[in-house]
N, C-alpha and C positions, 0 to 999 in steps of 0.2 A: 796717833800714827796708824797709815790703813797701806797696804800693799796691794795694789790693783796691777790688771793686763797692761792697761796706759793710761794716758792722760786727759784720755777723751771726756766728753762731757757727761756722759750717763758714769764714770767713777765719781769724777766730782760731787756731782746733786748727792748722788750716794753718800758719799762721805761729809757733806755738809749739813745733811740732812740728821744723820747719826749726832756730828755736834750740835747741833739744834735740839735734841731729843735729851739729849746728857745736859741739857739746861744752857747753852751757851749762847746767847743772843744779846740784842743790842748794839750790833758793831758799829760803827762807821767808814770805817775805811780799810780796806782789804790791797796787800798790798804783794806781789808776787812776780812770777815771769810772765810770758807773754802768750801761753797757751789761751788758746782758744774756748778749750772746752772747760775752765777752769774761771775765765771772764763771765762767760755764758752762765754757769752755777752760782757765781757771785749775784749774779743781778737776780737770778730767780730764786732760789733759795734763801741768800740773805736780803733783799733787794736796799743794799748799801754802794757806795762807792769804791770803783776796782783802779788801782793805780799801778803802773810797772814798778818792778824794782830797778832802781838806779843801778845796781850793780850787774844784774841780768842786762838791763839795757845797754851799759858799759861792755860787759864782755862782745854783746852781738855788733855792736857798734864796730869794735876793734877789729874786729874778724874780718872787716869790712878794708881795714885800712892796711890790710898788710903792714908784714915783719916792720919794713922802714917806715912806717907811718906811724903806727901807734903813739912814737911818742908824743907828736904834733898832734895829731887829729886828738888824743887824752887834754892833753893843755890846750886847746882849742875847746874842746868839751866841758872841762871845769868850770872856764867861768862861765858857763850855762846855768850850773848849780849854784854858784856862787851868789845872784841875784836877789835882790830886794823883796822881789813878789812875781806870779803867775805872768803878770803882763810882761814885767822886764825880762824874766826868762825867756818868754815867748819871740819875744824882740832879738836879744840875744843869739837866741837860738837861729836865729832867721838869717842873722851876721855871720855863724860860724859857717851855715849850710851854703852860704854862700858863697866864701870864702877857700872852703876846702872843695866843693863841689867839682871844678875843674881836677881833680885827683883822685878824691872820690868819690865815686858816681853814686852810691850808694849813702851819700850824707843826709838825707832827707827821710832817715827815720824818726818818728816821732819819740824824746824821752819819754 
């Protein structure tokens, strides 16, 4: 655990860096919110694979669809996750954005 100003990129490398020094290595897959400076540290520091968090992505998602919406646009979103493998999600995905896009302008965020 490190307490930095923010979440910018020169904290991150920092703090990645310090794990890497305390012997932590080998990752594969790093998996968080959708900070910038945080992606950026992943690739260089560890140079592994950065993936959203589903939950992080679910809250901004929601934010999106207003009060009355969330409950549709959450069960339209599920079975995104729900899917067999990357491709059918992607597919999926493509149905919902579709779908809801006339309501929400905003539905072509990437999970």
């Amino acid at each position: 655990m490190d307490v930095g100003p923010s979440e910018a990129e020169t904290f991150w490398t920092a703090f990645l860096r310090k794990l890497a020094r305390r012997g932590l290595h080998g990752f594969k897959l790093v998996i968080s919110d959708a900070h910038e400076g945080i992606k950026a540290s992943v690739a260089k520091v560890m140079n592994t694979t950065w993936k959203r968090c589903r939950v992080h992505f679910m809250r901004n998602a929601l934010a999106h669809a207003g009060r009355s919406g969330q409950r549709v646009f959450s069960a339209f979103t599920a079975t995104t996750f729900a899917q067999e493998d990357a491709q059918a999600a992607r597919l999926q995905w493509r149905r919902v954005t579709d779908q809801v896009r006339p309501v929400f302008r905003r539905a072509t965020m990437t999970p």
